[in-house]
C-alpha positions as CSV (number, residue, x, y, z in Angstrom):
1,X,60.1,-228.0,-8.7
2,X,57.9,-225.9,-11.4
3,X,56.5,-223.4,-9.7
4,X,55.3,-220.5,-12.6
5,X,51.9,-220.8,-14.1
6,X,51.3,-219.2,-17.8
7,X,48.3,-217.3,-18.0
8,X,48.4,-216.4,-22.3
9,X,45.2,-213.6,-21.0
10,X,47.4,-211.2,-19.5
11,X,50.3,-211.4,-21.2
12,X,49.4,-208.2,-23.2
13,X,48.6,-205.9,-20.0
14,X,52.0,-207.7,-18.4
15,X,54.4,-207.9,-20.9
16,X,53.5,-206.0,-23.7
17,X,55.7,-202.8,-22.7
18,X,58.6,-204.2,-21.9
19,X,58.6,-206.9,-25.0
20,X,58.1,-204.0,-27.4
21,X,61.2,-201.6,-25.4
22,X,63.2,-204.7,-25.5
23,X,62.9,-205.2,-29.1
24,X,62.9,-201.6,-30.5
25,X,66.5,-201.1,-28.4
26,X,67.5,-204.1,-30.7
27,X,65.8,-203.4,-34.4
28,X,65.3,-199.7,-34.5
29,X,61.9,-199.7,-36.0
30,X,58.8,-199.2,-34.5
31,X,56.5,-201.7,-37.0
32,X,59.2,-204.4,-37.0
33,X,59.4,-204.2,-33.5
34,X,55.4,-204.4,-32.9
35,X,55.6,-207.6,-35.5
36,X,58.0,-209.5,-33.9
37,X,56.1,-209.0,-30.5
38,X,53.2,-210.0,-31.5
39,X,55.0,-212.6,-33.7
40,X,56.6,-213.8,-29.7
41,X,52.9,-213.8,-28.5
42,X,51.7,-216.1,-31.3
43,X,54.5,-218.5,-30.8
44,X,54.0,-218.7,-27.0
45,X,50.6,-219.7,-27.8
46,X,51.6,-221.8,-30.3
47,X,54.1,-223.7,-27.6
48,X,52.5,-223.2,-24.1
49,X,52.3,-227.1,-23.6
50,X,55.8,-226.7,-24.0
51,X,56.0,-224.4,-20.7
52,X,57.5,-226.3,-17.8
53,X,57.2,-223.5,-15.7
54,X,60.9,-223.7,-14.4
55,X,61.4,-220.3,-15.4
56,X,58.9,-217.0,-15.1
57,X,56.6,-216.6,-17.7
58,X,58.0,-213.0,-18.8
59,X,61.5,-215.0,-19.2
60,X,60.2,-217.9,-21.5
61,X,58.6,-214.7,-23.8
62,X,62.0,-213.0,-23.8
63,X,63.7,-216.3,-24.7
64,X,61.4,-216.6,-27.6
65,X,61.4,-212.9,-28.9
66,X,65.2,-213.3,-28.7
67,X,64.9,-216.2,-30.7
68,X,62.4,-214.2,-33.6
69,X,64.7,-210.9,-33.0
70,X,67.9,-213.7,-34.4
71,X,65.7,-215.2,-37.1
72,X,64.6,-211.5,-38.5
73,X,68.1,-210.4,-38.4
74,X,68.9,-213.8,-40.1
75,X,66.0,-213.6,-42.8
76,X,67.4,-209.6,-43.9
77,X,71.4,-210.2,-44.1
78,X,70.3,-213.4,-46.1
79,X,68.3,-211.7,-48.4
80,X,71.3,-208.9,-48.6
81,X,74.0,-211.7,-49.2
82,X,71.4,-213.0,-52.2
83,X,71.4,-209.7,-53.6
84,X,75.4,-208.9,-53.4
85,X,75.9,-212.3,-55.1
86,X,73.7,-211.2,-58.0
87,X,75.0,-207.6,-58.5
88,X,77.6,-206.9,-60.8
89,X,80.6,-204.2,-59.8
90,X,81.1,-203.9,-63.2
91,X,82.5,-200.0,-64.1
92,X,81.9,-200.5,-68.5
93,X,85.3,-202.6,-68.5
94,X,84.7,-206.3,-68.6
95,X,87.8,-206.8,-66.7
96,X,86.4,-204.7,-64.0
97,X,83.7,-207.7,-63.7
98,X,84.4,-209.3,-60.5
99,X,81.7,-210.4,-58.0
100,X,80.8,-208.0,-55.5
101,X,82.2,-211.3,-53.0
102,X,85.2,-211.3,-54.5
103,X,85.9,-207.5,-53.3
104,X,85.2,-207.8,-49.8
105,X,87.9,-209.1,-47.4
106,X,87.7,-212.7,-45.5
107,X,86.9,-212.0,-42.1
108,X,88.7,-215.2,-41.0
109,X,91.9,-214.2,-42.8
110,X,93.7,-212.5,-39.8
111,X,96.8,-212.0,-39.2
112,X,99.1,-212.6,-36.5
113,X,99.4,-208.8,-36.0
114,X,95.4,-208.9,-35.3
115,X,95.5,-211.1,-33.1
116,X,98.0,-210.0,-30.9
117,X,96.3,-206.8,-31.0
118,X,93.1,-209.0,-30.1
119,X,94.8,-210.2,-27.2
120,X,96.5,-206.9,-25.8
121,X,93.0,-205.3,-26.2
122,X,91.1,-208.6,-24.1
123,X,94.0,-207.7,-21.3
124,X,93.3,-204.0,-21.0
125,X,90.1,-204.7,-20.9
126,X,90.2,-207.0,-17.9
127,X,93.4,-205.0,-16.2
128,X,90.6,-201.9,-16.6
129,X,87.7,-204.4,-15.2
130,X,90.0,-204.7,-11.9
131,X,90.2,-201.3,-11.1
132,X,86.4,-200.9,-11.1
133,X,84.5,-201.1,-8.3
134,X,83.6,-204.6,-7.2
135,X,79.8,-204.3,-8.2
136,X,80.2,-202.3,-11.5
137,X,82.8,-205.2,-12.4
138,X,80.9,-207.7,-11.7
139,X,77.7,-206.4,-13.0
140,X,79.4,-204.8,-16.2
141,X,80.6,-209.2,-16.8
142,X,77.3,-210.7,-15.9
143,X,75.6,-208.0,-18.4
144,X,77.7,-207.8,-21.3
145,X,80.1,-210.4,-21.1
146,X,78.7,-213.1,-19.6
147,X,74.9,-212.1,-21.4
148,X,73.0,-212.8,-18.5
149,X,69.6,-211.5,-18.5
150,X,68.4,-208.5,-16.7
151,X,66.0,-210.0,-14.5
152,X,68.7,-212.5,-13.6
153,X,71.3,-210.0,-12.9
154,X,68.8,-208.1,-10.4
155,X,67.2,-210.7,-8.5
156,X,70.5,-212.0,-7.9
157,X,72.3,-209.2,-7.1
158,X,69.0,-207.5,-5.3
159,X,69.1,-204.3,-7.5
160,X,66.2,-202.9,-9.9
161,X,66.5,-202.9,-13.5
162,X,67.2,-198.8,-14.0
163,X,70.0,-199.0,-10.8
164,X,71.3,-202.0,-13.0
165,X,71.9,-199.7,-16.4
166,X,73.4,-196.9,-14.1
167,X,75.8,-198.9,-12.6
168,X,76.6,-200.1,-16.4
169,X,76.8,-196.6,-17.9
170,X,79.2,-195.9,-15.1
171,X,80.9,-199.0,-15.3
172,X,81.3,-198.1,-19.6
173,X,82.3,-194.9,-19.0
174,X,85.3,-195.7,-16.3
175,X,86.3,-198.6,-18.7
176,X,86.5,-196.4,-21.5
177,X,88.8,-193.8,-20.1
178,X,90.7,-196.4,-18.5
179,X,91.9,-197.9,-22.1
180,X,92.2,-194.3,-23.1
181,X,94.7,-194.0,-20.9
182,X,96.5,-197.5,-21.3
183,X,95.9,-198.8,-24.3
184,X,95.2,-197.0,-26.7
């Protein structure tokens, strides 16, 4: 049953904050980041009718600045494939001429070597879950793994967002030395 109201009025006092820390963790610059919040405000005003209040208002703004934080990385690597196509790696020999494309390596052509080394690396990495304590491991999967939202994780799991990212770090760093140690 629906439960969450949207009020569009406060939305700037409420979410503003964390919208903008959200995003600048994820783009790296401060004016792109302020755009594609308010670009996630406009939108949500845009699409309120389409609010069925199933989940809480800061959650259906997240899910839409995802969605705009997609579409801008999108929008840049397709205007940088444009360019590569155009640009000629040509060093004054014309049989040097070949297409930027042409000189990068398929990321689909792997080999069986990669992905057995794929596979040994998705083992260690859940051997070195198991030895983690039961709520890093299980946080460290929801999190980054399973890409469950923060707010989810916490509410479920009863913790606060900052005790959530300590219990990452620590869960990060223990991983790491683990496949240190056994993998690599």
């Amino acid at each position: 049953m629906p439960n969450n109201q949207i009020n569009p009025n406060k939305w700037i006092d409420l979410y503003s904050d964390y919208l903008f820390n959200y995003t600048i963790s994820r783009v790296s610059d401060r004016e792109i980041a302020q755009d594609l919040v308010q670009d996630t405000f406009l939108a949500g005003l845009k699409s309120m009718k389409n609010f069925k209040g199933e989940a809480s208002e800061r959650t259906w703004l997240i899910s839409i600045l995802k969605r705009k934080i997609i579409d801008y990385y999108r929008k840049i690597n397709s205007n940088k494939g444009q360019a590569e196509v155009r640009m000629n790696y040509n060093s004054g020999d014309e049989s040097d001429g070949d297409w930027l494309e042409e000189r990068v390596g398929d990321p689909f052509d792997k080999t069986a070597q990669d992905t057995l080394e794929n596979e040994e690396l998705g083992d260690a990495i859940y051997s070195c879950l198991d030895m983690l304590p039961k709520k890093q491991a299980e946080v460290f999967k929801m999190k980054t793994i399973l890409g469950h939202d923060t707010e989810a994780i916490c509410n479920e799991l009863n913790i606060t967002p900052s005790n959530l990212w300590v219990i990452i770090h620590r869960a990060r760093t223990a991983l790491a030395e683990c496949l240190k140690e056994n993998w690599f």
